[in-house]
C-alpha positions, -999 to +999 in steps of 0.1 A: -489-319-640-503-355-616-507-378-586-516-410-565-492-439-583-506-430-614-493-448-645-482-436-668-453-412-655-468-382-675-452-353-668-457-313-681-456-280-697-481-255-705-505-252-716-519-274-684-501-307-699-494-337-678-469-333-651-445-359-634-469-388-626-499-379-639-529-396-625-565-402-625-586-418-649-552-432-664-555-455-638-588-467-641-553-439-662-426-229-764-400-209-763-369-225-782-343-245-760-322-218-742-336-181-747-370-180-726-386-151-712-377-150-671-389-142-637-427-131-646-442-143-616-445-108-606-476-081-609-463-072-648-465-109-654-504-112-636-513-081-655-504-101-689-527-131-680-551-111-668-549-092-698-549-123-721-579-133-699-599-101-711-589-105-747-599-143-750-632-142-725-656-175-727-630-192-746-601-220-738-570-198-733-595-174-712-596-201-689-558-212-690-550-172-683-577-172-654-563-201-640-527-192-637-537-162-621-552-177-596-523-198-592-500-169-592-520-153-561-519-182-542-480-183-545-458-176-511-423-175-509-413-209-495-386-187-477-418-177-458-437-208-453-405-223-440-407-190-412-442-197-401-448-211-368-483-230-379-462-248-408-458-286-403-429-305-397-435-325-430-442-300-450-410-280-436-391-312-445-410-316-481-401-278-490-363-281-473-355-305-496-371-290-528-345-258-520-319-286-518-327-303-547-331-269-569-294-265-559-288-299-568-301-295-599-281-262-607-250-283-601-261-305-624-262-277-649-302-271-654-313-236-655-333-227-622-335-196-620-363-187-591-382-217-606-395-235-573-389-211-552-428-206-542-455-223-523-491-230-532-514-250-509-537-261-539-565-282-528-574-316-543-548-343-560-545-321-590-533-288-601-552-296-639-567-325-656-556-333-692-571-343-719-554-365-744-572-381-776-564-405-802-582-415-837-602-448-847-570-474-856-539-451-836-524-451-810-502-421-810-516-390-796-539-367-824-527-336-805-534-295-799-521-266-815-513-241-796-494-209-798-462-209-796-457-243-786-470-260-815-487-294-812-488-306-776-504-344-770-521-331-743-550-303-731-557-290-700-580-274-679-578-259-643-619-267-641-622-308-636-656-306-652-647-283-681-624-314-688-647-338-686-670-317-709-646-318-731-638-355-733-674-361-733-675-335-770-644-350-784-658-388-776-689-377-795-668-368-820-658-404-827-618-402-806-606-421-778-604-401-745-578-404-720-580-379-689-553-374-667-552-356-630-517-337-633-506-323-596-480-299-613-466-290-647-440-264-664-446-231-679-414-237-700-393-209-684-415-183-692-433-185-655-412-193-623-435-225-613-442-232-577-442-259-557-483-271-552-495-291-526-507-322-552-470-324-562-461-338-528-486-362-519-470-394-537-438-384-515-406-372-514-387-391-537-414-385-566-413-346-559-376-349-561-373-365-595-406-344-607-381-308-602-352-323-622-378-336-648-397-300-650-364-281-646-352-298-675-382-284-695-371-252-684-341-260-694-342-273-725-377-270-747-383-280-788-418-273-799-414-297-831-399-328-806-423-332-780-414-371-778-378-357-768-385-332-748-406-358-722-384-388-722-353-368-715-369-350-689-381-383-673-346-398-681-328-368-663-351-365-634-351-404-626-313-399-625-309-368-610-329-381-582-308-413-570-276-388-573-296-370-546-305-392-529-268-407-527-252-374-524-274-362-494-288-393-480-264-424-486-263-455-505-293-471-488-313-443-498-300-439-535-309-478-537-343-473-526-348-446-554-332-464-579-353-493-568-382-468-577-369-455-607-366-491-620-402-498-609-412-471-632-397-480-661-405-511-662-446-499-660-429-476-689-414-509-708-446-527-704-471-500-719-448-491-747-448-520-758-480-524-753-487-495-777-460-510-806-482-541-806-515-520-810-498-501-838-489-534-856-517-551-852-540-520-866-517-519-894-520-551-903-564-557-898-592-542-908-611-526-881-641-554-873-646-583-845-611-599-849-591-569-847-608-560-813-609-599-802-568-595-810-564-561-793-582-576-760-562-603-761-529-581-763-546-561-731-549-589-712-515-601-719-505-567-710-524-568-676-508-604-664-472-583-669-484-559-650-500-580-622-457-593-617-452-556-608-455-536-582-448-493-578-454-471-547-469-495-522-495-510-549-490-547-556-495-558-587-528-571-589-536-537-579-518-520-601-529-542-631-566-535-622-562-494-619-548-485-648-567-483-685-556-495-711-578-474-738-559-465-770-555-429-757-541-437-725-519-466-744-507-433-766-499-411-738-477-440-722-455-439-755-449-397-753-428-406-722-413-439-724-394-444-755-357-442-758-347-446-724-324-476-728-309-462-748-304-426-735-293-450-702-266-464-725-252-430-736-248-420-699-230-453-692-206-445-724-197-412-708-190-429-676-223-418-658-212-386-661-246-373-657-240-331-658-216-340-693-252-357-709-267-327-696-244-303-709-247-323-746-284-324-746-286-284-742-259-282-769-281-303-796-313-286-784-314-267-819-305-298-839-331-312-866-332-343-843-319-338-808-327-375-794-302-389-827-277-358-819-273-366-784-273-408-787-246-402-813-210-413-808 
């Protein structure tokens, strides 16, 4: 779900989680892996939310259901925006190269089915905004339950100030708050997610790698290895995009994406480790003055490596400034950026054979830890 250069690259999956990119205040912030139910953007599949809707009135997943129907009637067949006379030439480019890129990605070998195959024209830089909370001395996300899914890090809401309600209740309730504007986010399969406006506004490229990342949730999904399921998908659609790019484009425009996707991960690098030296530090202090005087310090250390960089058109002084650095935020940054080295070395050791790693993550999906199955010899 997310959008505007927002750090950390959050991405999503229901219910209203972070998306590729998410953004906002982060800058100043399922179904098992294969067998998902299909194609239920259709009346049968509006009459279930509805239904849902009526069942769970005044309440959270009332207002999830509600939501996703009125995504579901805004959809339109991009087949069909792509027709219309009154639709713009960049926005006939942006959708062109989403088809492309869904066939792309079926090369690949990632499960598309009529996923992004639909258009909504969403107002705003958001599809949701996300919620995402952490206790007094952690920095690893405290979580939702949910049906179905399990514990997500993350909660959503279609209404921006039903979100901020909510942070304002769980702050009150002694947490750390970290909200997120997501632009787009996956329904895991059992919805065929449309393209939305807010997924397109930080530009081609990001759209591109934000499909391969949610496809991949589509693709792939473990309820009890939420860590995995993000940094693979982020891994996959970073990767996926600068073969893209190269494949349809050239080499000068694959090196300008990977030059993106390094960007990225080195914002990734420096917040995850951010967040390892939070986690020691609390584990080794008592809460009081010096622990925080120690934990500002590491901030501001933090902040001068992020000043040396720079990520869509944002220098990094800019950069440094926009996004916060609260314990929940710092949390949220480790949910996507671990293991990536090291899933960057697998694909090297099968000769950036990038369809064989995805082939070999689908077939360890089911195993008791998928990120150890699939980094193993």
């Amino acid at each position: 779900m997310s959008n505007s250069t927002r750090p950390p690259e959050a991405r999503s999956s229901i219910p209203a989680a972070p998306a590729a990119h998410a953004s906002a205040e982060i800058h100043s912030a399922a179904p098992g892996s294969a067998a998902k139910a299909r194609n239920l953007a259709n009346p049968a599949a509006l009459l279930a939310v509805l239904s849902l809707s009526l069942f769970t009135t005044g309440c959270y997943l009332g207002h999830l259901a509600a939501g996703q129907a009125q995504l579901l009637r805004a959809m339109r067949p991009i087949d069909e925006v792509l027709e219309d006379p009154t639709t713009s030439p960049s926005l006939r480019s942006q959708l062109e190269t989403v088809l492309r890129a869904r066939v792309y990605a079926r090369d690949l070998g990632l499960a598309i089915d009529e996923q992004y195959t639909s258009y909504v024209d969403w107002p705003g830089d958001r599809i949701v905004t996300t919620v995402v909370i952490t206790r007094p001395g952690e920095v690893t996300p405290t979580g939702f339950w949910f049906p179905l899914l399990g514990r997500l890090p993350y909660k959503g809401f279609f209404d921006r100030n039903r979100a901020a309600a909510e942070a304002e209740k769980l702050r009150g309730k002694g947490f750390d708050v970290c909200v997120i504007g997501v632009p787009a986010y996956s329904t895991l399969g059992w919805i065929d997610d449309p393209v939305t406006a807010p997924m397109l506004l930080d530009g081609e490229g990001t759209t591109v790698e934000t499909i391969f990342h949610e496809l991949v949730h589509a693709t792939v999904y473990t309820k009890e290895h939420v860590e995995f399921n993000e940094t693979v998908a982020s891994f996959i659609g970073q990767e996926a995009s600068v073969r893209f790019y190269a494949d349809t484009k050239g080499a000068a425009a694959a090196e300008t994406r990977r030059a993106a996707v390094e960007a990225s991960r080195a914002l990734s690098e420096v917040l995850t480790g951010l967040r390892d030296r939070i986690e020691a530090l609390y584990l080794e202090t008592k809460p009081g003055i010096e622990q925080k005087r120690r934990r500002q310090l590491l901030e501001s250390a933090a902040r001068k490596e992020l000043a040396e960089l720079a990520l869509r058109g944002r220098d990094g002084a800019e950069l440094a400034e926009s996004i916060r650095l609260n314990d929940a935020c710092v949390a949220l940054a480790g949910t996507y950026g671990t293991e990536i080295d090291r899933f960057a070395a697998k694909l090297e050791a099968l000769g950036e054979d990038l369809p064989e790693f995805i082939a070999r993550m689908r077939a360890v999906a089911d195993a008791p830890d998928p990120a150890e199955a699939l980094l193993a010899p």
